[in-house]
Structure formats: C-alpha cells, structure tokens
LOLO-480239 format. One record per residue (C-alpha): residue in three letters; y, z, x. Coordinates in pm, whole numbers, padded with zeros to 5 digits, always signed. Each point is the difference from the previous one (the first is absolute). Example, Ala and Ser with C-alpha at 12.3 -4.5 7.8 and 13.67 -1.06 7.14 Angstrom:
BEGIN
ALA-00450+00780+01230;SER+00344-00066+00137;
REM end
This chain:
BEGIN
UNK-02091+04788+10085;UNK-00176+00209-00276;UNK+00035-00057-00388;UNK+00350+00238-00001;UNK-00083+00345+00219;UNK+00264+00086+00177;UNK-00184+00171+00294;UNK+00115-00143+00387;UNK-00263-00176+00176;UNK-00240+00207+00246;UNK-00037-00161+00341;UNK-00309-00263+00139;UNK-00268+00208+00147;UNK-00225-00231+00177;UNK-00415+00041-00053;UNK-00194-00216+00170;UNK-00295+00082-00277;UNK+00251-00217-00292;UNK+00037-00365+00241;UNK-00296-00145-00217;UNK+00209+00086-00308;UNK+00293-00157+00145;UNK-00180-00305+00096;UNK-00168+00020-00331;UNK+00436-00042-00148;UNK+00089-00282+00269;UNK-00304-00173-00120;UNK+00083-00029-00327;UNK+00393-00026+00068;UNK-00102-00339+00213;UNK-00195-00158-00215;UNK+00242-00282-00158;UNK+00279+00137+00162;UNK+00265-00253+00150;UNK+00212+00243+00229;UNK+00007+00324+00127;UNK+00268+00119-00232;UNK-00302-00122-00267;UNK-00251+00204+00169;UNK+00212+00328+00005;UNK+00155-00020-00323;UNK-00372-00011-00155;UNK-00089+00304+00241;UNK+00285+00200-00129;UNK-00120-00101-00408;UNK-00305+00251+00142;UNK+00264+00268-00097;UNK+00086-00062-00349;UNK-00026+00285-00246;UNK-00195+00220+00299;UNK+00121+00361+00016;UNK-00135+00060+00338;UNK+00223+00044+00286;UNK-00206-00037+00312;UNK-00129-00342-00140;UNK+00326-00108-00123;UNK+00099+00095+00420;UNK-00336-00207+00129;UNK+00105-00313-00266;UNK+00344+00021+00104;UNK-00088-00033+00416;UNK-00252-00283-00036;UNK+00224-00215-00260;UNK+00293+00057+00234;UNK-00180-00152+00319;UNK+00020-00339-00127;UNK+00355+00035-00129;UNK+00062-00048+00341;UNK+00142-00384+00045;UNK+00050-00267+00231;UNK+00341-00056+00019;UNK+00115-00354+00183;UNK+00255-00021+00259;UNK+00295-00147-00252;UNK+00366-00076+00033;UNK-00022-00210+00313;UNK-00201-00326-00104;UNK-00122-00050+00342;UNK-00158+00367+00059;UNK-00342+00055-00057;UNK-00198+00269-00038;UNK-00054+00305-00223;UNK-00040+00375-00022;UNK-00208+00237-00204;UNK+00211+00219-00240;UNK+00184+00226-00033;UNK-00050+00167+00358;UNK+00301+00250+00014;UNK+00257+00146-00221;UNK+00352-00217+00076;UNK+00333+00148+00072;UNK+00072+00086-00390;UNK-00305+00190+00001;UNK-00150-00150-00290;UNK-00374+00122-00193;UNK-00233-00316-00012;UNK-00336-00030-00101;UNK-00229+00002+00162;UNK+00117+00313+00298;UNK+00143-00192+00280;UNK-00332-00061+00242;UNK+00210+00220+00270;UNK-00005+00306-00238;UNK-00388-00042-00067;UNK-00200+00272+00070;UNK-00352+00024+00238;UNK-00189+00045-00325;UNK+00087-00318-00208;UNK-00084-00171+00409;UNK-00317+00115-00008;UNK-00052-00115-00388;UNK+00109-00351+00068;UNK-00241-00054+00324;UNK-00286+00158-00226;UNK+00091-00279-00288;UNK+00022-00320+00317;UNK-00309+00115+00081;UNK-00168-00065-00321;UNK+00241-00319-00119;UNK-00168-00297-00137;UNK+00258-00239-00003;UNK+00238-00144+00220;UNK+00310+00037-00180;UNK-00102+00407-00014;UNK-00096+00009+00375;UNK+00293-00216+00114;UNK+00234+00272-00136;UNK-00141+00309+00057;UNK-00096-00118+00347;UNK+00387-00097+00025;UNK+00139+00338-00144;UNK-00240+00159+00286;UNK+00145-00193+00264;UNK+00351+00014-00163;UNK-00004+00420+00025;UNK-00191-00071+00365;UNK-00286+00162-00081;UNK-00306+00059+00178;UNK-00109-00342+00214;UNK+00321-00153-00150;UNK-00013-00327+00165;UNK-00359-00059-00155;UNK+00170+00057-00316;UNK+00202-00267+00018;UNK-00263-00284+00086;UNK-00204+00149-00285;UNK+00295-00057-00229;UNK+00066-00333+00161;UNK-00354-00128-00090;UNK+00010+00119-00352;UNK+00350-00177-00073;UNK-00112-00323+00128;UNK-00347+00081-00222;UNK+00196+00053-00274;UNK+00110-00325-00077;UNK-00274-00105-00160;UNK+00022+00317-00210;UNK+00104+00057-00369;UNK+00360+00140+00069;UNK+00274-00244-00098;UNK+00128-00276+00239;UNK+00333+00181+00055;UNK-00207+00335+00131;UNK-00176-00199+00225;UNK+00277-00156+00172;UNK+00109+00308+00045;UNK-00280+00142+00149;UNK-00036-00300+00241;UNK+00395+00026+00131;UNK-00156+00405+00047;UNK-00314-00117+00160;UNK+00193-00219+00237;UNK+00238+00292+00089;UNK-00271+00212+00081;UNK-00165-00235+00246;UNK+00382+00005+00191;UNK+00051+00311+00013;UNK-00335+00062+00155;UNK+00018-00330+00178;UNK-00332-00097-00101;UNK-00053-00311+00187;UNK-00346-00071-00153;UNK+00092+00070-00358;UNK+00286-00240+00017;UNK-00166-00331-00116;UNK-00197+00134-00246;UNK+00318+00151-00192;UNK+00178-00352+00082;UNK-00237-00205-00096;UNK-00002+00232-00354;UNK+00310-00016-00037;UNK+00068-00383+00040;UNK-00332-00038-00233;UNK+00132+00232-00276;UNK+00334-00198+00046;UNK-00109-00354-00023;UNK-00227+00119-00312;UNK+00296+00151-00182;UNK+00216-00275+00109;UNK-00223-00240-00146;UNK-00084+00148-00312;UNK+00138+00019-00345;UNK+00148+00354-00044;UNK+00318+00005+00135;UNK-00007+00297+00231;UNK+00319-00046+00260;UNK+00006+00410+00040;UNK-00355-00035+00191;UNK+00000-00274+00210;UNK+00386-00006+00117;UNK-00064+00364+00161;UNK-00233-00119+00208;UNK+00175-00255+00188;UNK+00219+00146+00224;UNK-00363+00207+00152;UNK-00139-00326+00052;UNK+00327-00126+00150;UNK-00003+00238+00252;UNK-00187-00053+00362;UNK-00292+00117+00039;UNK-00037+00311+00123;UNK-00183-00178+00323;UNK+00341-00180+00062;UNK+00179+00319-00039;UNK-00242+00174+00232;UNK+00109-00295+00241;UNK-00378-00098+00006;UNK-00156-00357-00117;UNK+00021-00113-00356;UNK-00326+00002-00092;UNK+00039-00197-00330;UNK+00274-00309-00118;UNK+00067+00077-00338;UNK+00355-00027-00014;UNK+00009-00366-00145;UNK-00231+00181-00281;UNK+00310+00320-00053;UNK+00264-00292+00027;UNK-00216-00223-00251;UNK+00016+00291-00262;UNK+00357+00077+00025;UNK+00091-00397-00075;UNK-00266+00041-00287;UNK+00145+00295-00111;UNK+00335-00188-00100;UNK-00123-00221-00172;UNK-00220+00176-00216;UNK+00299+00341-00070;UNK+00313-00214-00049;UNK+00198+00238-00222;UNK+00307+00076+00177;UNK-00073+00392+00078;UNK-00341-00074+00194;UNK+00101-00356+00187;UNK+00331+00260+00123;UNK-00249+00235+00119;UNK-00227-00297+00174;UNK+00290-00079+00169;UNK+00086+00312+00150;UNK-00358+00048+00131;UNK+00017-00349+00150;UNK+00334+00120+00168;UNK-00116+00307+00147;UNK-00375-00114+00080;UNK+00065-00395+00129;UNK+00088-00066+00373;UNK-00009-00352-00048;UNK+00330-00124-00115;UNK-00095-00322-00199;UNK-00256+00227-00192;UNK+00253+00237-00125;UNK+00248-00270-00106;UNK-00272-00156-00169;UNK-00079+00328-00189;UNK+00379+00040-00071;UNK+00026-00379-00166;UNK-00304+00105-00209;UNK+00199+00285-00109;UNK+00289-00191-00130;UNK-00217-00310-00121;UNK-00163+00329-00199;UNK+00317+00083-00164;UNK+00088-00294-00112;UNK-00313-00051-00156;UNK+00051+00311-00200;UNK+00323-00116-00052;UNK-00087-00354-00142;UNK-00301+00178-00191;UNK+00254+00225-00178;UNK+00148-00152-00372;UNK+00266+00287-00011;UNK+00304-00074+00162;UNK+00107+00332+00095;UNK-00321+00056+00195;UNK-00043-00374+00148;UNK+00390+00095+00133;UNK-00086+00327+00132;UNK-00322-00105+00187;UNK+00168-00326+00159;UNK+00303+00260+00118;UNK-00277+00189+00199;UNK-00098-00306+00114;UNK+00297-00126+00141;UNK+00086+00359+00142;UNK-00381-00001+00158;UNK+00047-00346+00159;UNK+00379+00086+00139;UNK-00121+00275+00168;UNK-00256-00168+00208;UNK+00201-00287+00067;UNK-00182-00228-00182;UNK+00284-00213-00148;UNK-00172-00309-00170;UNK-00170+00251-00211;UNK+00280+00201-00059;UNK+00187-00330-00112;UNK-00294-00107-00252;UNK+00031+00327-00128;UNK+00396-00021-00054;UNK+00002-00305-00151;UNK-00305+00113-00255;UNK+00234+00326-00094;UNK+00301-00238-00019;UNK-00217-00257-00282;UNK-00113+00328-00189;UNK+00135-00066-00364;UNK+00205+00320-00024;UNK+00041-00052-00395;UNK-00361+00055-00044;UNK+00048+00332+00157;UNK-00130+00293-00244;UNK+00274+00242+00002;UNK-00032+00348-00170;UNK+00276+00178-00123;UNK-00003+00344-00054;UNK+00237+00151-00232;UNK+00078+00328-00176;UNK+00278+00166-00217;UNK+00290+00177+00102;UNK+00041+00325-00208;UNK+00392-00064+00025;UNK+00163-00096-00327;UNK+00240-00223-00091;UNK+00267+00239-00058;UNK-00026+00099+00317;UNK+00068-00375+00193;UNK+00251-00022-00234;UNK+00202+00355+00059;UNK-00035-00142+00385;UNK+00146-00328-00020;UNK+00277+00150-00224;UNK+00112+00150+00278;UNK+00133-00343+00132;UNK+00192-00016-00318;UNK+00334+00096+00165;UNK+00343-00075-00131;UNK+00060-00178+00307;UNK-00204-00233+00187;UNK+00045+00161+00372;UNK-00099+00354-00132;UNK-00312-00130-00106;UNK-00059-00222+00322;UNK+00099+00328+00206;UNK-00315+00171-00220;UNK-00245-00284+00062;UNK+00083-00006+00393;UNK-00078+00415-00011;UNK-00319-00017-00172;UNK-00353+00097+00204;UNK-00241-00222+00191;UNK-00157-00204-00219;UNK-00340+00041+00178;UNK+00048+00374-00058;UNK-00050+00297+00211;UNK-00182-00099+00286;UNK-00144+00393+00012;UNK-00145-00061-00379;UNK-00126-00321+00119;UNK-00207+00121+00254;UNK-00117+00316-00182;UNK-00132-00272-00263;UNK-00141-00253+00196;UNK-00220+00284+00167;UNK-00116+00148-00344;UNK-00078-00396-00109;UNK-00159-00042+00304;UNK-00214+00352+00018;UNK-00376-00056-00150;UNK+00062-00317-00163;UNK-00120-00371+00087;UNK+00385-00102+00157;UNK-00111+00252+00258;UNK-00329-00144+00069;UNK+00014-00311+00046;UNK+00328-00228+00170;UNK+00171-00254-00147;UNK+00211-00339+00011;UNK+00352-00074-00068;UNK+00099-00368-00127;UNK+00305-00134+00088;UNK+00265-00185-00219;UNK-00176-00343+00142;UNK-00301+00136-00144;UNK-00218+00035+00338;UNK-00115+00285+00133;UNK+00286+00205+00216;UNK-00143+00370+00115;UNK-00302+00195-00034;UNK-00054+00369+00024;UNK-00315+00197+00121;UNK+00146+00280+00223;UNK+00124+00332-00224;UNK+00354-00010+00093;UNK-00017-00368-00103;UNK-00154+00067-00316;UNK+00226+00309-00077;UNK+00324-00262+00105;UNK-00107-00247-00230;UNK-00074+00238-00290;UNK+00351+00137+00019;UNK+00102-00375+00044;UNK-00169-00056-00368;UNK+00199+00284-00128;UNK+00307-00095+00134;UNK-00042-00343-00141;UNK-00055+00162-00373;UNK+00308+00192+00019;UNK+00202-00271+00122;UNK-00158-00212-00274;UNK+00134+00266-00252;UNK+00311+00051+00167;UNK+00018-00349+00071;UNK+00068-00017-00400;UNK+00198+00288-00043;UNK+00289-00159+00278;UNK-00031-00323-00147;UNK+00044+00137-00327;UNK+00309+00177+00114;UNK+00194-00307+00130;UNK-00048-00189-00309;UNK+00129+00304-00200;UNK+00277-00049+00254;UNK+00078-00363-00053;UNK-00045+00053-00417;UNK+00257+00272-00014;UNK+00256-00133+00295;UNK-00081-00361+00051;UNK-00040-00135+00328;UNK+00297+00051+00266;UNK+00163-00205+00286;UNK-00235+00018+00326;UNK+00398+00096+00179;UNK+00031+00279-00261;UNK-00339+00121+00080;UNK+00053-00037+00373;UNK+00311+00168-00001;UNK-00144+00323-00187;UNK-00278+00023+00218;UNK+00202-00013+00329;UNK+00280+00213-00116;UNK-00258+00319-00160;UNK-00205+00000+00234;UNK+00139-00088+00296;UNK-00302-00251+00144;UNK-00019-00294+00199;UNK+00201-00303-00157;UNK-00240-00270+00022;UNK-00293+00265-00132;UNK+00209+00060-00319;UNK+00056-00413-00036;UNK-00377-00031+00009;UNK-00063+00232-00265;UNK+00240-00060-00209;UNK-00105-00366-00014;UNK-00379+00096-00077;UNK+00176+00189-00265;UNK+00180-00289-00191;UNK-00308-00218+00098;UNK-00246+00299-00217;UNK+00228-00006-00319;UNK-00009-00382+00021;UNK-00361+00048+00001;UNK-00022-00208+00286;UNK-00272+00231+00184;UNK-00174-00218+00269;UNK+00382-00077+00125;UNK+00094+00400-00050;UNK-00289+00081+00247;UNK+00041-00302+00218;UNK+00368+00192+00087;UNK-00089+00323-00019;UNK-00330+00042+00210;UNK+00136-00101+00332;UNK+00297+00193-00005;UNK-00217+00330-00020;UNK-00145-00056+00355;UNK+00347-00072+00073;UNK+00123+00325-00128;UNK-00302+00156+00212;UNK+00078-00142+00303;UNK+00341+00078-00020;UNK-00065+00410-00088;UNK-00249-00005+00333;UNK+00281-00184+00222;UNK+00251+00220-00158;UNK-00261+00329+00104;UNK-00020-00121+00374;UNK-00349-00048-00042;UNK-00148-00306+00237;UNK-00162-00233-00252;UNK+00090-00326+00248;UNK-00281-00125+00155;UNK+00052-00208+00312;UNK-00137-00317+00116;UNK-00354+00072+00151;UNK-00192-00288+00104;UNK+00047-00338-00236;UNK+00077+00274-00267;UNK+00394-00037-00075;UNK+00206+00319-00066;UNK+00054+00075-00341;UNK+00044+00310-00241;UNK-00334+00133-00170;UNK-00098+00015-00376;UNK+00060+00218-00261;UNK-00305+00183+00069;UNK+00063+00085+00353;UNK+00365+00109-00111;UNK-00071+00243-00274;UNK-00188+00221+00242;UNK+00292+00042+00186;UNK+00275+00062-00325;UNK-00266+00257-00114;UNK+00042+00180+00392;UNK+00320+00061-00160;UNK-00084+00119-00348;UNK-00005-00276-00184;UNK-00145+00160-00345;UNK-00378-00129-00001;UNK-00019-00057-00343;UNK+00229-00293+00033;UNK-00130-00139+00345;UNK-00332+00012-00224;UNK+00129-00216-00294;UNK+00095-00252+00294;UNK-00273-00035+00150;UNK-00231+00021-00336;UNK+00271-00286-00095;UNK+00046-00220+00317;UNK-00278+00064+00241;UNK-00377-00106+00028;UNK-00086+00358-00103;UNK+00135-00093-00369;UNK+00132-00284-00164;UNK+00115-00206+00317;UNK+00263-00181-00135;UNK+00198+00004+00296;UNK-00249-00236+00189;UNK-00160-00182-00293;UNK+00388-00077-00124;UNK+00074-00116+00368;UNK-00297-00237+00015;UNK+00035-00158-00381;UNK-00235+00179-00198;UNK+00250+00172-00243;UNK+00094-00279-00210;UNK+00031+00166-00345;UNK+00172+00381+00008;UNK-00031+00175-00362;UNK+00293+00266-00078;UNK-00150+00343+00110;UNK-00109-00163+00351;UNK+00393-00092+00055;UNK+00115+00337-00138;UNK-00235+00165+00298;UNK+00158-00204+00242;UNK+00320+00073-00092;UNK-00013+00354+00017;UNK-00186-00067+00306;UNK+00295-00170+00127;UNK+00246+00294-00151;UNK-00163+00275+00158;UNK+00027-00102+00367;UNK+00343-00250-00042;UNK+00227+00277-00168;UNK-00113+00264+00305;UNK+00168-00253+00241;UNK+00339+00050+00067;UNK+00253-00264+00017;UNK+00094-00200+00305;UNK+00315+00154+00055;UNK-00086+00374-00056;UNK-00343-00047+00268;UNK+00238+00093+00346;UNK+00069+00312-00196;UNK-00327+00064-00188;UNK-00207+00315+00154;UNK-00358-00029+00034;UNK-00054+00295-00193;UNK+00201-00077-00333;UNK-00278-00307+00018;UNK-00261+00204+00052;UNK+00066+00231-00334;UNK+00088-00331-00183;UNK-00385-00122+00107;UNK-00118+00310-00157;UNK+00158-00027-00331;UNK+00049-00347+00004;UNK+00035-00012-00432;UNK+00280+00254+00018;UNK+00365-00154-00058;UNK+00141+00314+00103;UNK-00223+00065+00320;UNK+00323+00029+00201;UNK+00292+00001-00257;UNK+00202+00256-00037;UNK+00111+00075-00358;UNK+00298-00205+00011;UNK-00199-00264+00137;UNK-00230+00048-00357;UNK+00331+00002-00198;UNK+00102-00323+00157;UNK-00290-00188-00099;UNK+00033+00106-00385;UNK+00357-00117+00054;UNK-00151-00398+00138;UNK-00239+00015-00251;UNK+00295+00063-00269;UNK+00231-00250+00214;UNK-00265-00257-00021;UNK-00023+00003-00390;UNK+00184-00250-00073;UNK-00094-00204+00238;UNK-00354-00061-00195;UNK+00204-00115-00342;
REM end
C-alpha cells in the first residue's frame, strides 16, 4: 500500500480513543460517493505515499468493511434474496478481500458497533448494522431491523439506482429471516414504489427493478405464517411484472421475465400470458433487427421458446418469418489465411498418382489417410483454439446447406465437438483438392476405363462385396466424366450400405423391431458406426464419415436424401468416393461371407486403407500381375 517499501503489514490493533478519526475518513469517503466500493476505495487513497504501518493497518480495516457486498440470489430467475459477502472461504480455499466475516476477529466486532453507533446515514447504518447481525453479534436480531430501516431509507439516498435495488432485495431478506411481521409493508410498499418509479422513468435500469420481483411475488410472510393477509397487493406485484415486459423487451431480460413468471405465478392464464409476451418480445427484436444474421438467430430462439411451451401459433408465426428471411442479404465473413506449404510440395504429392498403370495409382489413392486427419490432432487443436479465446466463450450456430439454422452449441463438450468439426471440415477442404486433383491426373494420363473393367479389378484385388465394387466403380466413371452430382447420387447410399453390411456381418443387433406404430427397420449411419468402432474400426476414418455424412459435419447424407444437394463440385465427390472406398473394399464378397472369420474383419476395420491387410505376399504379387494383365485393356 506504501509508495514501494517492501515491509509486511503489522496487524489492526483496535483503540477506542481513534473512532472520531475514523468517522472523521467515512465522512469524507461518503460525501459524493455512489457505492460502497466508492466509499472504501477513497478510504484506502488515505494511504498513499504514507510510510506508517499501524495507519496503513487502521486504513486498511475501515476501507475493507464496506468492501463487503450484497450479493443477489442469481442463477434461478425465480429465487430471491441475497447474502452479504464473502462469509467463508469455499472448498478451493481461495484469499478474498475483504477476510471472510467467519474469520473476523472480536476486535474489528467491536470497531464496527463503535462506527453504527455514530453513522449518519442510512446506507452506512444499513450495512454495518447488517455485517453485525450477519457475524450474530451482540442483540443480533436488533441488528437486522436497524439494517432493514436504513435500506428502505436509503432509497431516497445518493447511491446509484442499481445499489439501491440491491439493498431493498437485502432489506426484504432481512425482514424474512427475522419474520418481521410489522416491517413487512413498509419494505413492500418501498419496494413496489422504487419499482414503479424506475419502471416509469427514462434510464433504462432492468438490473434494479427485475430483482425485485420475485420478493414481491412471494406470499407474504402472514400467509406463510398461515395467519390473515393483512394487505392485497398482489394485483400491484402482478401489475409490475406485465409492465416490466413491456418496458425490457430485449431478448435476454423478457427470457428472464419469463422464468420469474414461471416459478412465481400459480395462476395458469397469467403465466401463459407472460410466456406470449416473451415470444411477441422476440419477435419484436427480431423485426427491429436490419441484419439478417441476427433477425435469423433471434426468430430461431423464438420458435425454440414458443415449441417448448406448447405454444404452436406462435411457434408457426415465427417459422414462417425465419422461412421469408432473405438469406442472400446474409453478411457472411470469411476468414482466411495462408498455408506455408509450397507448390512443389502439392505437386511432389500428386506425382505420386503418376503411375505407369492406372490400377497402381488407384490402389495408392484407395491407401491414402483420412481426409479429416487424425482425429487425436484434431482434438488436441480444437482444445488449444478453444483455450482463452472468444470460440470458448461464447456458443455458436451452424447453418445448414438450406441456409436455416440447424444446431447450436453452449455446453463444453458441444463447443469442443464442433471446434474439431471446423477443423475437420478445413482438412477435408484441402484434402478435398488434393483427391480430386489425383483422379484427374488419373483420367489425363490413362483416360477413362469401362465401369466392367473397373468392377472387375475391384472385386478380384480386393476381394469385397460385388454390388459394393459396382457402386464405386460407377461413381468412378461418373467423376472423370465430371458428372459430380450423379457420382455422389451413386456413391453416398452405398456407404451406409457397406456399414450395415460390416455390423450384420459382426453379429452385432442393429435391427430394431416394431414397437408401437413404429415399423421395424435398420438404424442410421450414426447409430452403426458406434458399433463397427466396438470392433476397431480405425477412428480416424469413422471421423471423416461422420465429419462427411452426419449432422455433426457436412450432412450430406440427409440433405442429399431430402433434395438439397443439387450442384456437387469435384473435391466434394472425390470425399465421397473415398468415403465409399474405405468401408466397400473391407466387405468381402458374397460368396467368400460363409467362410469369412469375424476376426480377419475386424483387422481389415483397423487398417481399412491397407491393400495388403490380409494378403500374403503372393497375394501382393498377384495384384502387380492384374494390374500388368489389365494394361492393355485401357488402350
């Protein structure tokens, strides 16, 4: 606290002879002060430059006394109340300041009874008498109506509005915890005065009137007491919730309205009538918004809000306003940067596709990685992306291909999915190029074969499922004829098929039965790749499929099955046909499956790029030997 000596503090010694002096600071501190952080921060400027110990000790104990807060009953929006803080160390064991009022000393007591008993002002009685009763000390119930009286005087003091709604919601928890009958409509009556003022008056001050509603929503404590009401003022509490949504319409305070009307309304009609508010509120913000992005997100809450409560003409209006929002008016950002990989280096990559003969360089392209990448990396990334930085602050929004919002994340996990989602999607974007690439250096050097040739290579070196191999060898000769949209149309489907057929072939029991009006029918790729990954199916790859197919990622397995893939550019159908190659060439053939083992599957799942996963070295000389036999068929 001094200019720079580097001497430790001595400890308070309390003398009864220096409480003028003190007053003499508090005085001073108060005069123009707005808070009690104001007040003890100009105590503690007592110290500046002063190379005296014991009054650096006597500054320090006054200024902390009104360091002490009122801290409101949060998280729940229908709990009311509030504490005075900090009152005990918490389980980490962690130093505040002020000392915790359970650690405080008989001394410092004694000093803040001699200051209440020379206070002025309410706001200084209110919280010194409130400390005393806090610690219990002395008479500790007359404490607390002393500090009840001086909160509800304080009002009409010079502290800001926000500090005295917070020293009403205090005042009002003092008089229940005391249960002091006669002090109950005076604080009420305060509190629905200070209320209707704020309510009514141009600052905009939602943080000190919406505090006080749930106190004044609560019965009375001669209701609770099972005694006779002595006062009807719960039209008046009702009347200044309803007034309090439509003066704070912003979306975060008419949620929070809401929630108070839910936990603090027995009437039915009332609460529905605060819920409609709530969504007539958003979709005022909405309609009061001119960017698109923003109108769309807030009318998404709204929709969510009203389909929750089962309020379905609202949730309607607000579909049909998300489903008019002009989406080309939407103000995308892109955010690029630049790869420190040269062009050499693409280039000495794809010239590894530059085989003499067309199979050897489609046996290289079906053994190359994941396109998504590790999964390990990905993780390891996302977390360091996501550690101190806004993406971990705040959630976020994912737009579908139809260009309406699809899935939102809040939760941690969900945040640290969809960051590794985002750099999935940028390494299948690069890789994405890098297989396209390949296949046209493919198609320049070796021109495009017969969809029977390619069928027949497939089935023969690898040994998979007929029909598998006919699938992607079509989506092959569909690629080189650059017909993409019809190359995914073929291939997509058939790598759920593959899926299904690896789980069946496993034993595992994917078949769900008829239960209810539900018919039986096999589950979706993302139920099955659970159960191929029980097996050791490498999760690299079941990553790229589900960054590629599912919800999580790119979804083009449902928005292809419901229409919205209507133009496919080159790298998107080069992902989806090494999607297709990875799990189709692990499946063997119809006729070898009676004699298949379950375990030659399950090491083909866990190097499912490897041609020679379970091929002997004649097997590996035999497929050189196609590949030479094959030549000539591709003059």
């Amino acid at each position: 606290m001094t200019g720079g000596g580097a001497s430790e503090a001595v400890s308070f010694s309390y003398d009864e002879q220096r409480i003028p002096v003190y007053i003499e600071w508090i005085e001073e501190a108060y005069a123009g002060a707005d808070s009690y952080d104001d007040i003890a921060s100009r105590i503690f400027d007592k110290s500046r430059g002063v190379d005296d110990r014991r009054l650096e000790a006597e500054v320090r104990e006054v200024a902390s006394t009104f360091y002490y807060r009122i801290e409101l009953d949060r998280g729940d929006a229908g709990k009311a109340g509030s504490q005075i803080e900090p009152r005990d160390v918490d389980d980490s064991g962690q130093t505040y300041w002020p000392r915790p009022l359970k650690q405080v000393d008989s001394e410092v007591k004694e000093l803040w009874a001699n200051l209440l008993s020379q206070s002025r002002h309410p706001e200084l009685t209110a919280l010194l008498a409130d400390i005393l009763f806090t610690v219990r000390y002395g008479k500790s119930h007359l404490y607390a109506r002393e500090a009840v009286d001086g909160y509800v005087s304080a009002k009409e003091g010079g502290f800001n509005v926000l500090h005295k709604g917070e020293m009403l919601v205090r005042a009002w928890t003092l008089m229940r915890s005391i249960r002091a009958h006669d002090l109950e409509t005076t604080v009420i009556t305060a509190m629905e005065v200070f209320a209707d003022d704020a309510l009514n008056s141009a600052a905009f001050v939602p943080g000190a009137v919406i505090p006080l509603l749930p106190c004044l929503l609560r019965e009375p404590l001669s209701v609770a007491s099972g005694l006779d009401a002595t006062r009807d003022d719960a039209s008046k509490s009702v009347q200044l919730l309803f007034a309090a949504f439509e003066r704070y319409q912003a979306d975060y305070l008419s949620l929070q309205l809401a929630d108070i009307a839910r936990n603090c309304l027995r009437d039915v009609s009332l609460v529905d009538r605060a819920l409609r508010l709530t969504v007539d509120n958003m979709l005022a913000e909405a309609d009061g918004t001119s960017d698109a992005l923003v109108k769309m997100h807030r009318l998404d809450q709204a929709a969510k809000f009203a389909r929750q409560y089962h309020l379905d003409d609202q949730h309607d209006e607000a579909v049909r306003r998300i489903q008019s929002v002009d989406q080309g008016s939407f103000n995308w950002v892109t955010i690029s940067s630049e790869s420190g990989m040269r062009a050499s280096d693409i280039e000495s990559y794809l010239r590894g596709f530059d085989r003499s003969y067309l199979f050897e360089s489609l046996a290289k392209y079906f053994n190359t990685f994941a396109p998504s990448g590790s999964r390990s990396t990905n993780e390891e990334t996302a977390r360091n992306i996501l550690t101190g930085s806004l993406f971990g602050m705040f959630g976020s929004m994912r737009y579908g291909a139809h260009g309406l919002p699809q899935q939102s994340y809040s939760a941690d996990s969900e945040k640290l999915e969809q960051q590794v989602g985002t750099v999935e999607a940028m390494a299948m974007g690069f890789n994405g190029e890098m297989l396209a690439a390949a296949l046209h250096r493919m198609k320049a050097r070796h021109g495009v074969p017969e969809v029977d040739t390619l069928h027949g290579w497939f089935t023969e070196t690898y040994g998979s499922d007929s029909g598998l191999c006919a699938s992607l060898a079509l989506s092959l000769s569909l690629f080189w004829r650059e017909e993409y949209l019809a190359c995914v149309q073929v291939a997509m489907p058939r790598v759920e098929a593959a899926v299904r057929s690896l789980c069946l072939l496993l034993d595992e029991p994917i078949y769900r039965v008829e239960e209810g009006r539900a018919p039986g029918q096999f589950p979706g790729l993302g139920f099955m790749l659970p159960q191929l990954e029980k097996h050791g199916f490498d999760p690299d790859w079941s990553s790229f499929l589900r960054a590629l197919l599912l919800p999580s990622g790119k979804n083009l397995r449902n928005l292809g099955a419901h229409g919205f893939v209507q133009e496919v550019d080159a790298p998107t159908a080069a992902l989806v046909i090494r999607a297709l190659g990875v799990v189709a060439l692990v499946a063997p053939s119809e006729t070898s499956k009676l004699a298949a083992e379950s375990d030659a599957v399950r090491r083909s799942l866990r190097f499912p790029t490897s041609v020679s996963r379970t091929r002997s070295w004649r097997a590996r000389l035999a497929l050189r030997l196609i590949a030479r036999l094959t030549r000539g068929l591709l003059k």
